[in-house]
Backbone bond lengths (Angstrom), bond angles and torsions (degrees), N, CA, C in turn:
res aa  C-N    CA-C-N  psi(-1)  N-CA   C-N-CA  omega(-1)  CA-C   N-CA-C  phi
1 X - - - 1.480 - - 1.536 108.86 -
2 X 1.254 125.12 97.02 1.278 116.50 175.14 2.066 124.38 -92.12
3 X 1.069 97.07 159.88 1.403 113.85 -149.38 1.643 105.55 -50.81
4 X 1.174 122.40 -24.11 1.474 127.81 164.66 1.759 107.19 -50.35
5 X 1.597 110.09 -83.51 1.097 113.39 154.51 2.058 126.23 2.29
6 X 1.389 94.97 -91.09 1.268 131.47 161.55 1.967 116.83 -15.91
7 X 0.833 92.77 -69.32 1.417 135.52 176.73 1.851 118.77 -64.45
8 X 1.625 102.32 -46.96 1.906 114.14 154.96 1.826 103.84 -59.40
9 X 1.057 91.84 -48.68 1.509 106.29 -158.25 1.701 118.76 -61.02
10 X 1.334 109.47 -40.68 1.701 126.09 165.57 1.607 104.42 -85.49
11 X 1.193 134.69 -6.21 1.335 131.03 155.32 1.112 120.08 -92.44
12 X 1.496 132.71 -23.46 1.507 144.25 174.06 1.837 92.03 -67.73
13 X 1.253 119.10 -58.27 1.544 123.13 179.44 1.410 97.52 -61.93
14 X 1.260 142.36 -79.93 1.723 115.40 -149.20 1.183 113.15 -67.37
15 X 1.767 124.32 -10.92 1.650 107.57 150.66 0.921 143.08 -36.36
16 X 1.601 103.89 -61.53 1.073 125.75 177.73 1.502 103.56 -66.95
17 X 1.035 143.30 -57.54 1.517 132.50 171.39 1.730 111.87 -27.91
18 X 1.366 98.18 -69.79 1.566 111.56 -177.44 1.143 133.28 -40.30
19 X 1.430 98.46 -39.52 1.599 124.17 176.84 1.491 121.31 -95.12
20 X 1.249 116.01 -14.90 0.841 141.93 -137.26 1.932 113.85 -123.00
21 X 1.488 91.71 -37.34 2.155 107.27 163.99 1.285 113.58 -41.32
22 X 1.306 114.61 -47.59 1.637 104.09 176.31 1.300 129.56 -72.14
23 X 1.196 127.21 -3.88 1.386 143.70 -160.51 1.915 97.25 -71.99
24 X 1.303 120.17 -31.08 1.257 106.49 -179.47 1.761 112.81 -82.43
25 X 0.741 108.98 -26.06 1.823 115.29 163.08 1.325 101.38 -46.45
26 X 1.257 123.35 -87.37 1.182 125.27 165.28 1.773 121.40 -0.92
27 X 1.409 95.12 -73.28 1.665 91.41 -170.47 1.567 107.02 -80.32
28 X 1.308 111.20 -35.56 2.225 110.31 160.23 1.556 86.92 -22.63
29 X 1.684 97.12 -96.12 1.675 97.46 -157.76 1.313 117.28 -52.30
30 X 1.414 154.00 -26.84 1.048 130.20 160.78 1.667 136.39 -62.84
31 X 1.501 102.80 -25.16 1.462 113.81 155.90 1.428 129.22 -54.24
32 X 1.458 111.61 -45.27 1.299 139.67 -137.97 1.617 105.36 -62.92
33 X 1.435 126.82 -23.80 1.432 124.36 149.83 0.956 127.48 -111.71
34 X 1.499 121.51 64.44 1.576 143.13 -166.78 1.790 98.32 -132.08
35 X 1.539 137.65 113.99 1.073 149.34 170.56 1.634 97.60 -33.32
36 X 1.280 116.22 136.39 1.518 124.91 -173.87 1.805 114.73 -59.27
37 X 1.557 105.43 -41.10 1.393 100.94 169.20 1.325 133.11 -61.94
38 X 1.607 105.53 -5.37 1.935 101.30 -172.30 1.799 98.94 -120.18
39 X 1.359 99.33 -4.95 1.647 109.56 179.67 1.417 129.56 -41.96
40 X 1.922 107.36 -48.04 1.134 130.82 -173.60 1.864 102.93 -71.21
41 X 1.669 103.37 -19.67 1.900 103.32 -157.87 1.703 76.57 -90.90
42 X 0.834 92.30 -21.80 2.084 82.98 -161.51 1.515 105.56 -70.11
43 X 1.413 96.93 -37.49 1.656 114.15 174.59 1.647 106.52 -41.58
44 X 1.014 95.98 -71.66 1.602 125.73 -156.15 1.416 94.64 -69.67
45 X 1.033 144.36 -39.24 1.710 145.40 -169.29 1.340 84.40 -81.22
46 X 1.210 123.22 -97.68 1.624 139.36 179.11 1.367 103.79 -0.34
47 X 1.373 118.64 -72.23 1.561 115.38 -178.29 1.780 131.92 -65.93
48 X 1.749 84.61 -29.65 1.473 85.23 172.31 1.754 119.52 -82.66
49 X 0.992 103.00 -0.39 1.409 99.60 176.24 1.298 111.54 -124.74
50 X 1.677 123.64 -13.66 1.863 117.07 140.00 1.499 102.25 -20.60
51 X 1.818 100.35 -69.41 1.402 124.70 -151.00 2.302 103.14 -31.63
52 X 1.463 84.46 -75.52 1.390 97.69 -175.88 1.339 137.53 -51.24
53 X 2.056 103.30 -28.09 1.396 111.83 155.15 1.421 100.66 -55.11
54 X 0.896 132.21 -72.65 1.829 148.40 -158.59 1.478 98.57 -43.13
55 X 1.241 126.40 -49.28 1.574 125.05 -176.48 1.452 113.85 -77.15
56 X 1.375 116.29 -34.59 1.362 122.29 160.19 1.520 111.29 -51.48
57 X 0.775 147.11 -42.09 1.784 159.95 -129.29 1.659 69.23 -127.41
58 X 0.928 158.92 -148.89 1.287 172.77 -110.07 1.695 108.67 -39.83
59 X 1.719 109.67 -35.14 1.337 110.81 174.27 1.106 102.88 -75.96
60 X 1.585 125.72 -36.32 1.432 105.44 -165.67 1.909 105.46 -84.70
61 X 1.292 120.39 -11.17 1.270 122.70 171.49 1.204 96.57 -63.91
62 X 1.572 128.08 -72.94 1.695 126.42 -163.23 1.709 111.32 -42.68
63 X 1.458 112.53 -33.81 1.347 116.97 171.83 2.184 116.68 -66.06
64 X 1.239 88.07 -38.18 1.479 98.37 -171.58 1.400 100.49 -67.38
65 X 1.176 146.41 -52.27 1.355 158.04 127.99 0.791 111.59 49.25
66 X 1.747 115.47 -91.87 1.684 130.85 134.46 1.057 139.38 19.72
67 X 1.096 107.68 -23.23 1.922 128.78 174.22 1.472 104.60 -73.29
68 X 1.227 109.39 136.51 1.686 101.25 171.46 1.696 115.85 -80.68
69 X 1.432 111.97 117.88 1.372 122.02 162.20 1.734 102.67 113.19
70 X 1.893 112.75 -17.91 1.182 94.24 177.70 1.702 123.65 -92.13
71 X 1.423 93.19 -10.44 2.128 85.05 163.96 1.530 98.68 -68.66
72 X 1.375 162.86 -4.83 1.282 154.23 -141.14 1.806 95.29 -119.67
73 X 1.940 111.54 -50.49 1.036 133.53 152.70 1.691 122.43 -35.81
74 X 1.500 118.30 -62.57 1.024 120.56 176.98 1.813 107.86 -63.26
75 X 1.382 110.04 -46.31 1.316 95.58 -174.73 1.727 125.54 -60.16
76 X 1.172 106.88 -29.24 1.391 121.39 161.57 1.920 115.06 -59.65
77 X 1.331 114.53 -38.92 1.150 75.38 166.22 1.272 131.63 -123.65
78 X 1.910 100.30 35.85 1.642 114.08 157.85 1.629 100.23 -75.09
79 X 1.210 121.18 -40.54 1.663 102.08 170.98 1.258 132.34 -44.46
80 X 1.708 115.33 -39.96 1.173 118.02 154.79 1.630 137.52 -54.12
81 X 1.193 116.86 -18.35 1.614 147.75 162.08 1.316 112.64 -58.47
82 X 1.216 104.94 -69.59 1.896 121.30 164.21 0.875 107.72 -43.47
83 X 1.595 136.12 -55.02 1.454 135.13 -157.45 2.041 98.45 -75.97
84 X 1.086 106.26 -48.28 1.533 133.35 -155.28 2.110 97.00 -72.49
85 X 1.557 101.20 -29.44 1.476 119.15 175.16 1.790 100.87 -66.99
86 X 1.171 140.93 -40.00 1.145 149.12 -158.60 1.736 102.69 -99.08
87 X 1.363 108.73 -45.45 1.816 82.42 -158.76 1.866 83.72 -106.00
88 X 1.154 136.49 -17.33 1.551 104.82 -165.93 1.621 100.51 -103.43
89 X 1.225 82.26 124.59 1.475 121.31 176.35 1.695 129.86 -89.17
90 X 1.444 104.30 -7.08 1.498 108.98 -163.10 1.874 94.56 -143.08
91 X 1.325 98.77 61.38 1.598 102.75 168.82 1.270 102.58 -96.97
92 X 1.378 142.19 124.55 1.583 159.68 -135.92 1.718 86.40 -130.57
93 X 1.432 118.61 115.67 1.187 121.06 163.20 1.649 114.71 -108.73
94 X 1.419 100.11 101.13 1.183 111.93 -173.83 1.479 127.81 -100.63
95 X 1.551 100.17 58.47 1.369 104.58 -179.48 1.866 136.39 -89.36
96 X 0.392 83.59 124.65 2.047 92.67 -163.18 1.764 95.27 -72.77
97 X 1.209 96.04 117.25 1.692 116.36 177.03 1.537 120.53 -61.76
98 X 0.745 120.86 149.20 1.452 115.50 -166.59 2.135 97.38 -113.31
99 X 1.528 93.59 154.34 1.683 95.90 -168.04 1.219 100.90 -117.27
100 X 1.587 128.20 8.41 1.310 124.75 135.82 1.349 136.31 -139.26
101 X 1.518 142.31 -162.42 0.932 125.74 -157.36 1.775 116.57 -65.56
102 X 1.385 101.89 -53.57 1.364 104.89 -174.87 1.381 121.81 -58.66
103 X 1.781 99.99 -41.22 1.794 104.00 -174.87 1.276 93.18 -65.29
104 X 1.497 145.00 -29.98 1.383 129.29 -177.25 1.600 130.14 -50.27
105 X 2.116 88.82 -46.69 1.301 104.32 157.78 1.092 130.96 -31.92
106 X 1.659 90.71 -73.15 2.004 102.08 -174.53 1.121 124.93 -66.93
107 X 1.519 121.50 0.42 1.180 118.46 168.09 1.845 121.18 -97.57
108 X 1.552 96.48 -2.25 1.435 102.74 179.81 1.495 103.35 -86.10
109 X 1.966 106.89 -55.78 1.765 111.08 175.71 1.427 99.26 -39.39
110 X 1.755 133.49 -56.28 1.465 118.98 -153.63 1.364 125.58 -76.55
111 X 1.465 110.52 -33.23 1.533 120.90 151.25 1.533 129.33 -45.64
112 X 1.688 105.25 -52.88 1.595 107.75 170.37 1.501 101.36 -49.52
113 X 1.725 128.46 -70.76 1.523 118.57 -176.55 1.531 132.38 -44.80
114 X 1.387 92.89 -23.86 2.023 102.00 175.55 1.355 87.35 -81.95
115 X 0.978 164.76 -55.59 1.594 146.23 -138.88 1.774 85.16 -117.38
116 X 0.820 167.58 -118.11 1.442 169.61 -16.83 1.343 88.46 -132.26
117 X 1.503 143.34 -54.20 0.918 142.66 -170.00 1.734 108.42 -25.09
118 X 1.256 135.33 -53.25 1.565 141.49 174.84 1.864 110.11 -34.18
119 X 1.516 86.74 -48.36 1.442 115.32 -149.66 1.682 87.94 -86.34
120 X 1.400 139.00 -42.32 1.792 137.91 155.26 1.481 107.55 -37.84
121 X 1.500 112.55 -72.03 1.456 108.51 -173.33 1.329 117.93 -38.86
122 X 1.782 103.59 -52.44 1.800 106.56 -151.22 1.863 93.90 -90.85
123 X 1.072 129.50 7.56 1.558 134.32 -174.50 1.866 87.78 -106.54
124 X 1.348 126.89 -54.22 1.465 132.27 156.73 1.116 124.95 -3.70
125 X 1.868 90.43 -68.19 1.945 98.19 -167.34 1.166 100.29 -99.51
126 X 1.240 136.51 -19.07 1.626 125.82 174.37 1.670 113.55 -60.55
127 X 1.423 114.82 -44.38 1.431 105.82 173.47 1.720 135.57 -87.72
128 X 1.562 97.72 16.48 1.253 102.95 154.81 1.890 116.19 62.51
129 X 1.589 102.72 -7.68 1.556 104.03 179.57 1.791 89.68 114.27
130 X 1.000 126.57 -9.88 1.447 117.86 176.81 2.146 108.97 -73.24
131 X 1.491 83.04 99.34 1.922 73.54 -177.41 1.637 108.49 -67.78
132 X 1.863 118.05 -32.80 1.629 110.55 173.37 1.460 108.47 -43.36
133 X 1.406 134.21 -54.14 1.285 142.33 -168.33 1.735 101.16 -63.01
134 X 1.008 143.83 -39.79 1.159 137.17 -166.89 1.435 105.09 -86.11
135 X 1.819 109.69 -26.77 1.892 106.46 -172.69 1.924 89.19 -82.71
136 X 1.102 104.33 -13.11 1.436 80.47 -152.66 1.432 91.16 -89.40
137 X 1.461 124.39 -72.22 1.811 122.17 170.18 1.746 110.50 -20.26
138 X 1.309 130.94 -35.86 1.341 119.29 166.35 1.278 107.58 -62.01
139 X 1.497 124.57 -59.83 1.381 132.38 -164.33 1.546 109.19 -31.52
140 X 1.768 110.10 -70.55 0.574 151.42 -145.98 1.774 122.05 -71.80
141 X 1.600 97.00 -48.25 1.517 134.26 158.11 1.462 102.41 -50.96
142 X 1.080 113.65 -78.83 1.671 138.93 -151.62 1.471 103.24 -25.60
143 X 1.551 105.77 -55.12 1.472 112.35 -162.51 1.465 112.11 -84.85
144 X 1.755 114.04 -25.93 1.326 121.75 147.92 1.636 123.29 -33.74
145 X 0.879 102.46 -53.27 1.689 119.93 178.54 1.025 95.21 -59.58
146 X 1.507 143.73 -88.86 1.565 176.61 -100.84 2.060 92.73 -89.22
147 X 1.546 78.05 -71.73 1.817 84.80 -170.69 1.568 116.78 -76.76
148 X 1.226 110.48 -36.46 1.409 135.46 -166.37 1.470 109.86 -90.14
149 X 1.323 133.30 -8.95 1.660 128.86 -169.00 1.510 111.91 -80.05
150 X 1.161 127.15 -27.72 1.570 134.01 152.32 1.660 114.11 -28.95
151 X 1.656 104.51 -94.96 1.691 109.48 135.88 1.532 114.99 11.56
152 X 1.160 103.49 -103.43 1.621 131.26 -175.85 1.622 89.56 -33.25
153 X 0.884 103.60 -59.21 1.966 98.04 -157.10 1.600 104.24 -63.86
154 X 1.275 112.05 -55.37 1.093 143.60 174.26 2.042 97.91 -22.04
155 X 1.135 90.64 -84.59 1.616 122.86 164.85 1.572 107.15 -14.24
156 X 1.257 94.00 -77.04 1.895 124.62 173.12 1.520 91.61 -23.64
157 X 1.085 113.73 -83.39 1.489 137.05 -154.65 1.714 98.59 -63.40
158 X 1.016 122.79 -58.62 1.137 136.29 -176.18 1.932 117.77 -54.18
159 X 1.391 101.19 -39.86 1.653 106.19 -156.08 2.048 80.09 -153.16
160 X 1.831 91.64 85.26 1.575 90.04 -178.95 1.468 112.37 -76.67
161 X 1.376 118.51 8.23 1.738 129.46 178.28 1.610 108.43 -53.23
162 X 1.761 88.85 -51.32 1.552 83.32 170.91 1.188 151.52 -17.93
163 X 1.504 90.64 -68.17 1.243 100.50 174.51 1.332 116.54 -89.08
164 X 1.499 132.69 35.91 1.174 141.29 129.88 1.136 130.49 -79.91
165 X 1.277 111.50 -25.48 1.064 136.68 154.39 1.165 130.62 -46.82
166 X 1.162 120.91 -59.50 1.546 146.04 142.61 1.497 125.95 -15.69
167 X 1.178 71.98 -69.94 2.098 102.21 -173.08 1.879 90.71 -62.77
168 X 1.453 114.61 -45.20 1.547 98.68 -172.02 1.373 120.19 -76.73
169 X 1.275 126.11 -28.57 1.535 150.34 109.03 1.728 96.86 25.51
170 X 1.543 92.33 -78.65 1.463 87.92 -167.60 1.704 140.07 -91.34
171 X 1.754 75.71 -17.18 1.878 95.43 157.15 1.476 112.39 -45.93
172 X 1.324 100.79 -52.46 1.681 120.74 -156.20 1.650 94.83 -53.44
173 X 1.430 102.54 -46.01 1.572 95.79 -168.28 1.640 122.18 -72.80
174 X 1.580 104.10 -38.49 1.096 114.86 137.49 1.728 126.96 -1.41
175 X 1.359 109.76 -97.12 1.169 135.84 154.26 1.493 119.80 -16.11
176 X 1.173 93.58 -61.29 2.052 97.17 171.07 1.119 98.59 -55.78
177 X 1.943 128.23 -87.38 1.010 123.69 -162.72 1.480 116.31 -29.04
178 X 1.173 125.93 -58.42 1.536 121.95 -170.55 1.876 109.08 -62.80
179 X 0.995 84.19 -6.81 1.863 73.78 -174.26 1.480 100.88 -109.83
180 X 1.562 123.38 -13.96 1.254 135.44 159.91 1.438 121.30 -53.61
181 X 1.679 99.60 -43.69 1.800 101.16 -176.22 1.464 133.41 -31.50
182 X 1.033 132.00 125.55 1.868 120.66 -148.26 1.743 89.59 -89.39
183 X 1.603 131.76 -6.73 1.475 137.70 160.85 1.152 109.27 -72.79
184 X 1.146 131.02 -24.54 2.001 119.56 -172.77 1.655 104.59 -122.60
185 X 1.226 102.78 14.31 1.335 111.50 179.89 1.680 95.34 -63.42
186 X 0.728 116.58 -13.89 1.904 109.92 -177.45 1.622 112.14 -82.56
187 X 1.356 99.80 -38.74 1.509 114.47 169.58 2.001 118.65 -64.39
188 X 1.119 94.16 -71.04 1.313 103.53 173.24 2.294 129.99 -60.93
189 X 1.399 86.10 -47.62 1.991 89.78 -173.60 1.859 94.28 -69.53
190 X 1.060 132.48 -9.60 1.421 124.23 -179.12 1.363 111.72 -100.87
191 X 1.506 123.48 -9.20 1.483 124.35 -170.16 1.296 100.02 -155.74
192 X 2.058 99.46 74.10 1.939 111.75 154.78 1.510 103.03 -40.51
193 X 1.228 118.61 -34.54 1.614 96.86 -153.62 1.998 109.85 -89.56
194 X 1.253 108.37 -18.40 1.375 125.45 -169.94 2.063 83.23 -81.16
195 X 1.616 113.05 -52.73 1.195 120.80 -155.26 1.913 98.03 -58.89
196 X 1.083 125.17 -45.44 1.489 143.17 162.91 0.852 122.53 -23.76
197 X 1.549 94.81 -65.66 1.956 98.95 173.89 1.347 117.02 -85.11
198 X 0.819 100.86 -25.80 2.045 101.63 159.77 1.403 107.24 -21.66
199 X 1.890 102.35 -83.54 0.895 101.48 -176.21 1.435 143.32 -49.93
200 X 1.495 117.54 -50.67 1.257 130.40 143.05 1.262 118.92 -38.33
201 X 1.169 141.04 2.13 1.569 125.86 158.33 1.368 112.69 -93.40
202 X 1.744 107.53 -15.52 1.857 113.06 -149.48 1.657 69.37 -95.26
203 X 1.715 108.03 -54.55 1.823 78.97 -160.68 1.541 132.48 -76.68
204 X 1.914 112.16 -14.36 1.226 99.71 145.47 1.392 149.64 -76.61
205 X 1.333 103.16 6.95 1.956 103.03 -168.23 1.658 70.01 -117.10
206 X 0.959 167.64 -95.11 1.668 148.01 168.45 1.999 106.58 31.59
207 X 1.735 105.07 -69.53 1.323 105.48 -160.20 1.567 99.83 -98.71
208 X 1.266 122.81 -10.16 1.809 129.15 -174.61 1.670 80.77 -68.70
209 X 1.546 118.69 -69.90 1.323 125.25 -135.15 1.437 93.92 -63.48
210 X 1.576 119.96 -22.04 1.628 112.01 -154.83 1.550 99.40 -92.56
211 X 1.658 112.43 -26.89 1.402 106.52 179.73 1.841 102.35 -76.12
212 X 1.379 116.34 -25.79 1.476 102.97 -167.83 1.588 95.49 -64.26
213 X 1.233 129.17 -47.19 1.291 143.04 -155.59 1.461 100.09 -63.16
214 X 1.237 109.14 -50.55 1.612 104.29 175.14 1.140 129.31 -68.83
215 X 1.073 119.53 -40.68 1.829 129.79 165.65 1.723 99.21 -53.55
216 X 1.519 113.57 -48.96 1.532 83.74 176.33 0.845 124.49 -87.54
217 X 1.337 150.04 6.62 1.715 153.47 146.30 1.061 92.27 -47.86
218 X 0.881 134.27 -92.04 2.014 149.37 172.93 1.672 98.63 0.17
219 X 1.146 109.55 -50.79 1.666 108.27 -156.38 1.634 91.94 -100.78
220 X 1.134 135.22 1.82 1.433 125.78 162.36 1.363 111.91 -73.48
């Protein structure tokens, strides 16, 4: 496994982490008027077959990719994602619980696809067209999320670095994609050193802009 590899692969996961913490809210409230004995099946169906829509939607993104100028496109507006990860604070998950097994389901698959969309793009451009890298960061993630999103939230709230953390996380990927584009490849594969600071500008003016933004919400 070499470090390129390596390296997609722990960035394909803290997306999905990042993006990914709220995901147990989600299935709470869609469970949440489901009799306690069928709760755990609704869980477990619901997510495992989120899961596979979600990887489907991600293969056919990594394919869509391919287009000239839209990995360059997408990466632009995973920056907006990054930025949008830091200052909004008041995303209202308004999902309506289901009162039996299946509607519980379908309300977990349809929620994962309304929000997951972030989590397709930036899982997209991190694997570069590698579909192992995309099965495996789901694999791998999933149950992170699943067992661990308590944690995760917990965390969030607790140690708001994180999600600076996060947010730079997703600049970064950002950042690749655009320097990936097989159209600006003339710009970028001839100038490591221009290509460098690229990045380093996207992922600090990424986390500058989100702390300025928040301090001034704060002071309104």
């Amino acid at each position: 496994m070499d470090m390129d590899f390596l390296l997609s692969l722990l960035t394909i996961i803290g997306i999905d982490i990042v993006l990914g913490g709220d995901n147990a809210i989600v299935v709470a409230l869609a469970c949440r008027n489901l009799p306690k004995e069928i709760r755990n099946k609704a869980i477990v169906l619901g997510i495992g077959l989120a899961l596979i829509t979600r990887m489907c939607l991600t293969l056919v993104a990594v394919q869509l990719l391919e287009i000239p100028f839209l990995l360059a496109i997408s990466g632009a507006l995973l920056i907006y994602i990054a930025y949008s990860l830091l200052t909004d604070h008041a995303d209202d998950r308004n999902i309506e619980g289901g009162t039996n097994l299946w509607s519980a389901i379908k309300a977990i698959i349809i929620a994962d696809l309304v929000m997951g969309f972030d989590n397709v793009i930036a899982v997209a451009g991190a694997a570069h067209g590698d579909t192992l890298l995309v099965m495996l960061g789901l694999i791998i993630s999933v149950p992170i999320i699943i067992w661990g999103s308590k944690l995760i939230l917990r965390a969030f709230d607790r140690f708001p670095i994180i999600v600076y953390f996060g947010a730079g996380i997703l600049a970064f990927t950002a950042s690749r994609m655009i320097t990936h584009e097989v159209m600006l490849a003339p710009l970028f594969s001839q100038h490591p050193l221009f290509t460098f600071l690229f990045k380093v500008i996207i992922i600090a003016g990424v986390i500058i802009a989100g702390i300025i933004r928040v301090k001034w919400a704060k002071a309104q």
